[in-house]
N, CA, C and O of each residue as an XYZ file, in Angstrom:
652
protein
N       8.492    -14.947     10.215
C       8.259    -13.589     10.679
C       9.583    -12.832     10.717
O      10.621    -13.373     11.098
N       9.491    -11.118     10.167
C      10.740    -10.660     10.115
C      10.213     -9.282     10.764
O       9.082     -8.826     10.603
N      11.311     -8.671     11.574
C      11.237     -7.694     12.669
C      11.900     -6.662     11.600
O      12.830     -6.873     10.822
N      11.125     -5.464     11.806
C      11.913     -4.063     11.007
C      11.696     -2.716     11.789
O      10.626     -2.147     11.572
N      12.428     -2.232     12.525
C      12.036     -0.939     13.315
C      10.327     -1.083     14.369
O       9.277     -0.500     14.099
N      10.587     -2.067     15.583
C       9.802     -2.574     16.134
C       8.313     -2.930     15.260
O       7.217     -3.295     15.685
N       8.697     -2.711     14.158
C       6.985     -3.660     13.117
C       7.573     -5.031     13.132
O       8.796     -5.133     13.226
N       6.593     -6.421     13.024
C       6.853     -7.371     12.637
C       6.109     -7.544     11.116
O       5.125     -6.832     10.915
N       6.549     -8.463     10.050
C       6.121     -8.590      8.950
C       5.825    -10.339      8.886
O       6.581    -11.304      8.996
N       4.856    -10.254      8.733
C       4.164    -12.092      8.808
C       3.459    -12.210      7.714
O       2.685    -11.333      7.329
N       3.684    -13.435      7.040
C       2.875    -13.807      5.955
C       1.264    -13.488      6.301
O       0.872    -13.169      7.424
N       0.394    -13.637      5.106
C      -0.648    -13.469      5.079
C      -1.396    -14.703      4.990
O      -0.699    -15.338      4.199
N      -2.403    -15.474      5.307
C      -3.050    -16.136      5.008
C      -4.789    -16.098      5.130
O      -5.265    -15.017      5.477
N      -5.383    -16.808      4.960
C      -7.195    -17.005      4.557
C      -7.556    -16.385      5.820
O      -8.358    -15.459      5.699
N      -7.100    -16.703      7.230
C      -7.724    -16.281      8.268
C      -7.834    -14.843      8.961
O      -8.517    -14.472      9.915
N      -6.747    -14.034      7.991
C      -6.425    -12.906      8.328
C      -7.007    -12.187      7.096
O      -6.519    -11.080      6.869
N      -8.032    -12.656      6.207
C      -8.745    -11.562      5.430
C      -9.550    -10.672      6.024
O      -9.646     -9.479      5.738
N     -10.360    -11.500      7.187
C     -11.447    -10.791      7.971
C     -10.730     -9.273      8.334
O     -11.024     -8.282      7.664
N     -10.208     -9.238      8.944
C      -9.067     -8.356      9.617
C      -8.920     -7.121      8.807
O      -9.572     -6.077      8.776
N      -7.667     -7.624      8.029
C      -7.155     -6.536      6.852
C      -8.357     -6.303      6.272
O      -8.557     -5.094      6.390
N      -9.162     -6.759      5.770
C     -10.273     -6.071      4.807
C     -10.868     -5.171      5.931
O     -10.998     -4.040      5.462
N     -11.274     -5.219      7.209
C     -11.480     -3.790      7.906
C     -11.215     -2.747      7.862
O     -11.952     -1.762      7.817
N      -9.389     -2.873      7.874
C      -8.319     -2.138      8.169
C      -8.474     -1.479      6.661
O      -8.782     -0.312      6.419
N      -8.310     -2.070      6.124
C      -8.276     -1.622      4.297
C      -9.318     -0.626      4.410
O      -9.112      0.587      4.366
N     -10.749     -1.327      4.597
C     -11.898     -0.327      4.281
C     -11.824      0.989      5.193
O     -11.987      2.079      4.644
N     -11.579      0.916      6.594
C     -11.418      2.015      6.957
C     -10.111      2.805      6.656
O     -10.453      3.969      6.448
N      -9.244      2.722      6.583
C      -7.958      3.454      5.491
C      -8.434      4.142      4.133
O      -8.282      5.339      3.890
N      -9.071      3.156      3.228
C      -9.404      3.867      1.777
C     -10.847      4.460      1.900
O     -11.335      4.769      0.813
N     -11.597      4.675      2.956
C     -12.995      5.272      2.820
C     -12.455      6.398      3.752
O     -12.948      7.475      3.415
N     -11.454      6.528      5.001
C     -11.451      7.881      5.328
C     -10.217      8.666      4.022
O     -10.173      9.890      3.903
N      -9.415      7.833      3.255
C      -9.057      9.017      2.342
C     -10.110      9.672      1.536
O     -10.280     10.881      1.376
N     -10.771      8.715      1.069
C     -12.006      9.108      0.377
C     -13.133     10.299      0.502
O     -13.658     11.128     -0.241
N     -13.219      9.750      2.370
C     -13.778     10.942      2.577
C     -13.618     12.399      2.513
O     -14.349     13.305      2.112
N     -11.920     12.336      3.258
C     -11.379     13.472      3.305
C     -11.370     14.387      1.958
O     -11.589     15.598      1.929
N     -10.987     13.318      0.550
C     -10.525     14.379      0.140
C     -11.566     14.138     -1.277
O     -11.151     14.481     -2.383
N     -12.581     13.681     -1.152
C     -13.591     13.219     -2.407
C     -14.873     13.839     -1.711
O     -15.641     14.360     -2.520
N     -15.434     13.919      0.163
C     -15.912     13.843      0.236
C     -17.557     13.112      0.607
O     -18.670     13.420      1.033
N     -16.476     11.537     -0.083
C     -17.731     10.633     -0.625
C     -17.312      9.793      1.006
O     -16.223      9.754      1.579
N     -18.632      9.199      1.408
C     -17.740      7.786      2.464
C     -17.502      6.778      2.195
O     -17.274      5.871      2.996
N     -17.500      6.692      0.848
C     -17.079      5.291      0.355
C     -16.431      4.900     -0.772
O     -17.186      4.802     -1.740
N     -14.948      4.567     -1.040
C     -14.365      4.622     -1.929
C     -12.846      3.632     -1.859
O     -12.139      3.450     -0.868
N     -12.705      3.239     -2.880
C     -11.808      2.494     -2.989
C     -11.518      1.523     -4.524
O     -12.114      1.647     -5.593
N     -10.334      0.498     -4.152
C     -10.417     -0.626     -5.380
C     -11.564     -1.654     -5.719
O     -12.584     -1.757     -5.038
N     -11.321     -2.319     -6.716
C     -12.490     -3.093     -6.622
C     -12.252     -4.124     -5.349
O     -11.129     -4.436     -4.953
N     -13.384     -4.560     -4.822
C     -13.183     -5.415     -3.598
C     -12.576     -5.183     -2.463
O     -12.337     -6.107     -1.685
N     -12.337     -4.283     -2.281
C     -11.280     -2.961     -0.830
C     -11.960     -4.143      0.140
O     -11.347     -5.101      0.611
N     -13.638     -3.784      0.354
C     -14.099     -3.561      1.377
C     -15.281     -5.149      1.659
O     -16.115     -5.327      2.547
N     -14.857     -6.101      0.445
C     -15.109     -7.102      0.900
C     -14.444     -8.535      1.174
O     -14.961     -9.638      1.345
N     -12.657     -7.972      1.147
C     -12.306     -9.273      1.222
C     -12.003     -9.534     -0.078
O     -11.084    -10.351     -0.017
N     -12.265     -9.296     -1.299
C     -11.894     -9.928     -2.587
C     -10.381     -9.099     -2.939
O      -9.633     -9.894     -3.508
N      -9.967     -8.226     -2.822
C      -9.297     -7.635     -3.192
C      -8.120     -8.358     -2.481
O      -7.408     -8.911     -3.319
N      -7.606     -8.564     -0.976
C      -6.766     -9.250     -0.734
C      -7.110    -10.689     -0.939
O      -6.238    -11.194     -0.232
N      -7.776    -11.676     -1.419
C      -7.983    -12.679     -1.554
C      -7.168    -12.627     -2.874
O      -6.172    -13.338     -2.744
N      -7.231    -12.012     -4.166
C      -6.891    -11.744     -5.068
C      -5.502    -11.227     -5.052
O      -4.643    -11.589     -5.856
N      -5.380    -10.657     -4.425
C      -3.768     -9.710     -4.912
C      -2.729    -10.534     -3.322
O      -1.579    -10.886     -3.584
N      -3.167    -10.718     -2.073
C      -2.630    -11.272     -1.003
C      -1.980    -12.636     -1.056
O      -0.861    -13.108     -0.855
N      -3.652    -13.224     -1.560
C      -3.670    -15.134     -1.614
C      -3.518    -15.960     -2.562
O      -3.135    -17.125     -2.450
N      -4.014    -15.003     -4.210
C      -4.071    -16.197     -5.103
C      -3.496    -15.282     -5.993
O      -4.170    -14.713     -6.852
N      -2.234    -15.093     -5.839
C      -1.489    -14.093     -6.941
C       0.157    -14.871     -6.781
O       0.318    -15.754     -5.938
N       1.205    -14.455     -7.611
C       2.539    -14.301     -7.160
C       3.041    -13.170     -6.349
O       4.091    -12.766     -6.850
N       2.654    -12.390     -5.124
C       2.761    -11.393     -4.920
C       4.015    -12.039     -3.432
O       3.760    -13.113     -2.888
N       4.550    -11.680     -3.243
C       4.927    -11.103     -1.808
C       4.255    -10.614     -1.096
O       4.197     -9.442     -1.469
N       3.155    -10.850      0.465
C       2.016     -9.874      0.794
C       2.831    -10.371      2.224
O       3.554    -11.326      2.506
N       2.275     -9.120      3.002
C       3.120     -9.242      4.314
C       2.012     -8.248      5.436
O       1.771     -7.062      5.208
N       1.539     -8.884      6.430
C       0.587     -8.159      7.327
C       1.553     -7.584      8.087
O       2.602     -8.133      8.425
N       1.181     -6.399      8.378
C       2.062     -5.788      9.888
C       1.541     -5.397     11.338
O       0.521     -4.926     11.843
N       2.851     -5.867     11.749
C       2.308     -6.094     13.308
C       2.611     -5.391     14.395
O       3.732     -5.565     14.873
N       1.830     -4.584     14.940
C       3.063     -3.342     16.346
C       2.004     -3.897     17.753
O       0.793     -3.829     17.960
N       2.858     -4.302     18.320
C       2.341     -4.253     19.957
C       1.224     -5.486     19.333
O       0.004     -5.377     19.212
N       2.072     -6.630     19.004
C       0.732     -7.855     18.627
C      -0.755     -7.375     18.484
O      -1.718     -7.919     19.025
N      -0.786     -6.460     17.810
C      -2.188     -5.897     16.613
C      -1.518     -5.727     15.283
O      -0.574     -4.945     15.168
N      -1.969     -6.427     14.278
C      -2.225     -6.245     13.119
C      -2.767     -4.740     12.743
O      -3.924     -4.461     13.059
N      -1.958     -3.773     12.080
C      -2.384     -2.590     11.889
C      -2.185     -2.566      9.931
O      -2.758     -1.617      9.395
N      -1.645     -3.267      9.254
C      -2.135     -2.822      8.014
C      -1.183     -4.078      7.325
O      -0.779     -5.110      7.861
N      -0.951     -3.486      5.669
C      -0.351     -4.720      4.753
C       0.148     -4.270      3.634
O      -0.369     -3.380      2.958
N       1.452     -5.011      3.308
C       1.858     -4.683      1.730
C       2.177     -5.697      1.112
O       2.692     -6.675      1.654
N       1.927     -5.609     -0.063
C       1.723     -6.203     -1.080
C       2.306     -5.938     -2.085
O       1.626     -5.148     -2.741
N       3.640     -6.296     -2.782
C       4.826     -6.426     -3.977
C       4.620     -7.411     -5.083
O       4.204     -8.557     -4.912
N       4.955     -6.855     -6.275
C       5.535     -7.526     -7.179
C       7.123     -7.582     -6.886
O       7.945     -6.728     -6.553
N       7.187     -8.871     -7.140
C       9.322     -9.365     -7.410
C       8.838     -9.552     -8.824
O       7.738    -10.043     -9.082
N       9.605     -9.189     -9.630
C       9.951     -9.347    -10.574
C      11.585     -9.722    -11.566
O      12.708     -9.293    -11.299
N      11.187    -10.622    -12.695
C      12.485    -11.189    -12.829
C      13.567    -10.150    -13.412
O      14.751    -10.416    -13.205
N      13.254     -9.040    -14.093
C      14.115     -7.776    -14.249
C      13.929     -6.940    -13.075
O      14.398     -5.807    -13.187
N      13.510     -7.150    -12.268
C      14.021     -6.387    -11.161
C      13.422     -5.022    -10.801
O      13.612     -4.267     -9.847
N      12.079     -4.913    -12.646
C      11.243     -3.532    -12.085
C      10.119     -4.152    -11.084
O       9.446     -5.124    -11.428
N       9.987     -3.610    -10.001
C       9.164     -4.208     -8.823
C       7.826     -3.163     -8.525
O       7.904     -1.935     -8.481
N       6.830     -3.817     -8.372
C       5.991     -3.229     -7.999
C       5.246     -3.362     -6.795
O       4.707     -4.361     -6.318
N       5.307     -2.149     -6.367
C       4.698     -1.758     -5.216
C       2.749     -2.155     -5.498
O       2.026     -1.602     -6.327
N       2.345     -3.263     -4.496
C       0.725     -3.356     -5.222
C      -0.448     -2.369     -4.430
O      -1.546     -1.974     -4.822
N       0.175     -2.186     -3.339
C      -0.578     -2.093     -1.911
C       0.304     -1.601     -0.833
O       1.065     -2.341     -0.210
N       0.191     -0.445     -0.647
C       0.382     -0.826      1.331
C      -0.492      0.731      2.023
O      -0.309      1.943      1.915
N      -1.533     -0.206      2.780
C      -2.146      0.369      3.443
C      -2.219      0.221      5.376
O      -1.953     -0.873      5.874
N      -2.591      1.412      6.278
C      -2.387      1.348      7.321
C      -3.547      1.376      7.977
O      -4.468      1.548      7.179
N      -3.942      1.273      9.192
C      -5.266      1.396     10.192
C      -4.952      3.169     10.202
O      -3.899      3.733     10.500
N      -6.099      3.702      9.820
C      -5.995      5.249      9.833
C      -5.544      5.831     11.556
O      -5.133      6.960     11.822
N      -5.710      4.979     12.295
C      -5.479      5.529     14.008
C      -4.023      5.165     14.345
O      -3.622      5.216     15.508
N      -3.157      4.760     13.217
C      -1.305      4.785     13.433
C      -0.963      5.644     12.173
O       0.126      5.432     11.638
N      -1.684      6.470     11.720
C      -0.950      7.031     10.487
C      -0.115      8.391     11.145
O      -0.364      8.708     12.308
N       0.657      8.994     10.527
C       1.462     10.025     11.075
C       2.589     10.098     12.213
O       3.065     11.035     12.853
N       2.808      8.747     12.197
C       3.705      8.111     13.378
C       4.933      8.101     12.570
O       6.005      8.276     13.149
N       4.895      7.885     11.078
C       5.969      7.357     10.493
C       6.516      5.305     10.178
O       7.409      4.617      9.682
N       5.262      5.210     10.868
C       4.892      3.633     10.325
C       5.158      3.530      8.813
O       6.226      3.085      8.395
N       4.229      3.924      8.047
C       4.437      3.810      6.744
C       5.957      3.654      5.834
O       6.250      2.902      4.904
N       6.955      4.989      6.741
C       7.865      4.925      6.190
C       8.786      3.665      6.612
O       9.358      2.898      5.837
N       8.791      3.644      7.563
C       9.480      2.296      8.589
C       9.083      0.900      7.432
O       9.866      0.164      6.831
N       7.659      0.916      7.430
C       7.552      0.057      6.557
C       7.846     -0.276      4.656
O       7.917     -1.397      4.151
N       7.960      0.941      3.985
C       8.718      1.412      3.114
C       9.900      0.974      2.962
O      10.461      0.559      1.949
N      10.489      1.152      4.690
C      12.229      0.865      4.493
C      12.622     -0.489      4.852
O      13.787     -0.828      5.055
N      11.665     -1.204      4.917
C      11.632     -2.536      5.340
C      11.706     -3.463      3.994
O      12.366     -4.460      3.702
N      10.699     -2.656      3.289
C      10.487     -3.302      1.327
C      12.123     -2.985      0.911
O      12.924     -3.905      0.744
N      12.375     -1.999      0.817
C      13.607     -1.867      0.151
C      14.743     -2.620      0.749
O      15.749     -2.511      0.048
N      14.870     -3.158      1.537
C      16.173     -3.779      2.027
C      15.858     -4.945      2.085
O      16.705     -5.837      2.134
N      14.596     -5.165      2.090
C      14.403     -6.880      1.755
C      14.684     -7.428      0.614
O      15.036     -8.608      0.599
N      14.556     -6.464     -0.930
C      14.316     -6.751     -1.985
C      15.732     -5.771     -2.649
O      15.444     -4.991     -3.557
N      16.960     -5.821     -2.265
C      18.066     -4.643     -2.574
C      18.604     -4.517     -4.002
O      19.312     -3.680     -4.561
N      17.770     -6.113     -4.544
C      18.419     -6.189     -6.479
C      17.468     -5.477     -7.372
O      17.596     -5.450     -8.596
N      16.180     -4.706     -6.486
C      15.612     -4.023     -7.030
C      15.954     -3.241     -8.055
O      17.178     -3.235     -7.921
N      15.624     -2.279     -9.402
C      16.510     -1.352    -10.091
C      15.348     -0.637    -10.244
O      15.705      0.254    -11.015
N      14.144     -0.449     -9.996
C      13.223      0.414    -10.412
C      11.876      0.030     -9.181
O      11.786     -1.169     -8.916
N      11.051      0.809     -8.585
C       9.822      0.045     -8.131
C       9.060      1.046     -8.523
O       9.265      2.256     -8.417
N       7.985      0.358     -9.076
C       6.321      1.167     -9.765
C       5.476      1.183     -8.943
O       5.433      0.059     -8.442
N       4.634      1.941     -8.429
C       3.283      1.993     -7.965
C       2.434      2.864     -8.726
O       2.730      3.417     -9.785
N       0.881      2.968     -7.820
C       0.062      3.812     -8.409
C      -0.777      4.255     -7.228
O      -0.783      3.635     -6.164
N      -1.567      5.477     -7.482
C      -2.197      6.131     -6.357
C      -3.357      6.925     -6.539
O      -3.413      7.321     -7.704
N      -4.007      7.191     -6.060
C      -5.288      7.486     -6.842
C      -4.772      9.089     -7.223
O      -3.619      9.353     -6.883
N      -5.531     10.124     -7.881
C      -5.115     11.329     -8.027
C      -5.375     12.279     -7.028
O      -4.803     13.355     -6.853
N      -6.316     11.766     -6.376
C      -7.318     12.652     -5.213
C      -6.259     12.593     -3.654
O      -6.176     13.485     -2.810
N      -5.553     11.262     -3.655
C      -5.018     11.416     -2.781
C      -3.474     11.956     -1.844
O      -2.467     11.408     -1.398
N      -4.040     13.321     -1.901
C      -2.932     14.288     -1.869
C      -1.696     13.728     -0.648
O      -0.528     14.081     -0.811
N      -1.968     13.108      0.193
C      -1.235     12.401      1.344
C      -0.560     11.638      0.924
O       0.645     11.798      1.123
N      -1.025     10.443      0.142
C      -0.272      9.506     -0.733
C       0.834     10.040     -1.309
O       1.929      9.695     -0.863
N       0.768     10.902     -2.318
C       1.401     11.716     -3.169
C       2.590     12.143     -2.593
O       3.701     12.087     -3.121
N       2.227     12.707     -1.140
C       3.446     13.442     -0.359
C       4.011     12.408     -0.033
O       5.157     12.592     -0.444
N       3.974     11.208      0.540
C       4.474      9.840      1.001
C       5.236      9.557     -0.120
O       6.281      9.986      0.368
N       5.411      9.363     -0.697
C       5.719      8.550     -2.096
C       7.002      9.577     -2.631
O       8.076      9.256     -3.138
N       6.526     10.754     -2.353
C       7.283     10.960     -3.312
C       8.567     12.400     -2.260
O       9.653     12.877     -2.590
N       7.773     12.595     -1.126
C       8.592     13.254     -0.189
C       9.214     12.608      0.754
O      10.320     12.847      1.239
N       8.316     11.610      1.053
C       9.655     10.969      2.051
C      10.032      9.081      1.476
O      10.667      8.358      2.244
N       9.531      8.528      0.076
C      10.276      7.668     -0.125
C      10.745      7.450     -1.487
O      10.999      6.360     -2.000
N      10.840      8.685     -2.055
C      11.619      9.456     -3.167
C      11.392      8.616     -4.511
O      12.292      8.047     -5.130
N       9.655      8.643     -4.955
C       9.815      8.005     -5.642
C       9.436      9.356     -6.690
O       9.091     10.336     -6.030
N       9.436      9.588     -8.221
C       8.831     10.549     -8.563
C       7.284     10.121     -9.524
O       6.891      9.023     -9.916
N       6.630     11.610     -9.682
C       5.453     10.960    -10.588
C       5.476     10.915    -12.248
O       5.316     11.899    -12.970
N       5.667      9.811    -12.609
C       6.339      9.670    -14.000
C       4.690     10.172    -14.819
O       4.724     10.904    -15.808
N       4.121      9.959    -14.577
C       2.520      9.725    -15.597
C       1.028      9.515    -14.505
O       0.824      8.880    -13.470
N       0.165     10.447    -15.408
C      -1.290     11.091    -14.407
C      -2.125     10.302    -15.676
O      -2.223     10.627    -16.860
N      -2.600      9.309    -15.050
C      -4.170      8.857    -15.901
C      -5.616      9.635    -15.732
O      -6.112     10.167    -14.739
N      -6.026      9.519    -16.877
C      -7.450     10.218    -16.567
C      -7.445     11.393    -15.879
O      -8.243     11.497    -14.947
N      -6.683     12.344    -16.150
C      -6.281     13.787    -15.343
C      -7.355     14.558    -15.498
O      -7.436     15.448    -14.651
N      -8.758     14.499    -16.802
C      -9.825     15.467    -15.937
C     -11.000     14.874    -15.311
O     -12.118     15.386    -15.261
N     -10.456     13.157    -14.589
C     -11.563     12.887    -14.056
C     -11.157     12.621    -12.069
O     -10.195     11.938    -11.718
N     -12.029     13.255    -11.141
C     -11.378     13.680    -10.201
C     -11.692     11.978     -9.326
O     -11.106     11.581     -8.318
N     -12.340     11.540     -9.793
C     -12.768     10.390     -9.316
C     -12.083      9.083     -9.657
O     -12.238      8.018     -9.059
N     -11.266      9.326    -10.756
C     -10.642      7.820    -11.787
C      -9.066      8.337    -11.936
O      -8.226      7.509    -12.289
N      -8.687      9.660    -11.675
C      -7.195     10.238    -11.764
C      -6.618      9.246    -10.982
O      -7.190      8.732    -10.021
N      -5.173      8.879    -11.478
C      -4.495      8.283    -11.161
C      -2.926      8.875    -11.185
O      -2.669      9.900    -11.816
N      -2.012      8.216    -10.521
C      -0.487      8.930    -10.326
C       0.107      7.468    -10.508
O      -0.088      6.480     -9.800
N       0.958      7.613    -11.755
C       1.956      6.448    -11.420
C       3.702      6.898    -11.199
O       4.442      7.596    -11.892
N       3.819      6.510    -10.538
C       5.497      6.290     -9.502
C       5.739      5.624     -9.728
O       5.250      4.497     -9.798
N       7.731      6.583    -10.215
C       8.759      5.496     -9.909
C       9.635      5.479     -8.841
O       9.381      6.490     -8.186
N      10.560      4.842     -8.306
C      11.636      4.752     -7.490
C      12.934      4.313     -8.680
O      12.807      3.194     -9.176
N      13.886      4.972     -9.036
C      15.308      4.276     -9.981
C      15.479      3.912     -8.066
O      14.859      4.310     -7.079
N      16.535      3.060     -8.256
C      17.241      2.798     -7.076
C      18.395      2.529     -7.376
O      19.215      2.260     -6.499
C-alpha cells in the first residue's frame, strides 16, 4: 500500500470486484446520463464485473483501488510499457467525491510513480465533456485524434501527455 495526498493506493484483487464494479457503474451511467441522456452506458462489462476482471486481474496492467477515510472510492488502471509510451486504461471515481480534486491528486500520484514515462495515452468517450476538461485542463494532456466524430454515441478523444 502507497499513501499519495491522504488517498491510499492498494492492489486490486478478486474480492474487490464486487465493489469497484458498483463504483464503476455508478460513475459511467451518471456521465452517461448527464450528458447522453441515456441511464445506461459505458465499456463493455463496466457494470458486470468483466471489465475489471479483464483489464484489473488478468492483464499486465498496473491496477490500483483507492482509498480515503478506509472506503474504497474508485480505481486506475495503467499500461507500463517497455518504451515508456504509457497508457492510461481507466481511472474512475464514486460520483459523490468528484469535484474535490481527488482525481487530480490521483493523476499526480500516476506520474511520480512511473517518472521514466516519455508519453502517456488515454481515451475518453466524446460525449464526455468533464473528462475532456480533466485531461486536458488540469492534467495537461492534449487531444491528439477524435474517432467516429459524427457518431455521438461511439465518438471518442484520444490523449496525449509528452512529459
Amino acid at each position: 500500500m502507497e499513501t499519495h495526498e491522504n488517498l491510499q493506493f492498494q492492489s486490486i484483487f478478486e474480492e474487490d470486484v464486487a465493489g469497484l464494479t458498483e463504483i464503476m457503474t455508478r460513475a459511467f451511467d451518471t456521465d452517461t446520463k448527464q450528458f447522453l441522456g441515456q441511464e445506461k452506458g459505458g465499456p463493455d462489462g463496466y457494470d458486470t464485473g468483466e471489465f475489471i476482471k479483464r483489464w484489473a486481474l488478468n492483464s499486465p496492467t498496473q491496477s490500483y483501488k483507492v482509498v480515503l477515510d478506509e472506503k474504497v472510492i474508485g480505481a486506475v488502471i495503467v499500461w507500463i510499457n517497455e518504451n515508456n509510451e504509457n497508457v492510461l486504461e481507466c481511472l474512475f471515481l464514486d460520483p459523490v467525491v468528484e469535484n474535490r480534486g481527488i482525481g487530480l491528486a490521483i493523476w499526480r500520484y500516476i506520474e511520480q510513480k512511473y517518472p521514466d514515462t516519455k508519453k502517456w495515452i488515454t481515451e475518453t468517450p466524446g460525449y464526455s465533456k468533464r473528462n475532456h476538461h480533466f485531461y486536458v485542463n488540469k492534467c495537461g494532456f492534449k487531444i491528439v485524434k477524435i474517432k467516429d466524430p459524427m457518431n455521438r454515441e461511439d465518438e471518442s478523444y484520444i490523449l496525449e501527455k509528452e512529459m
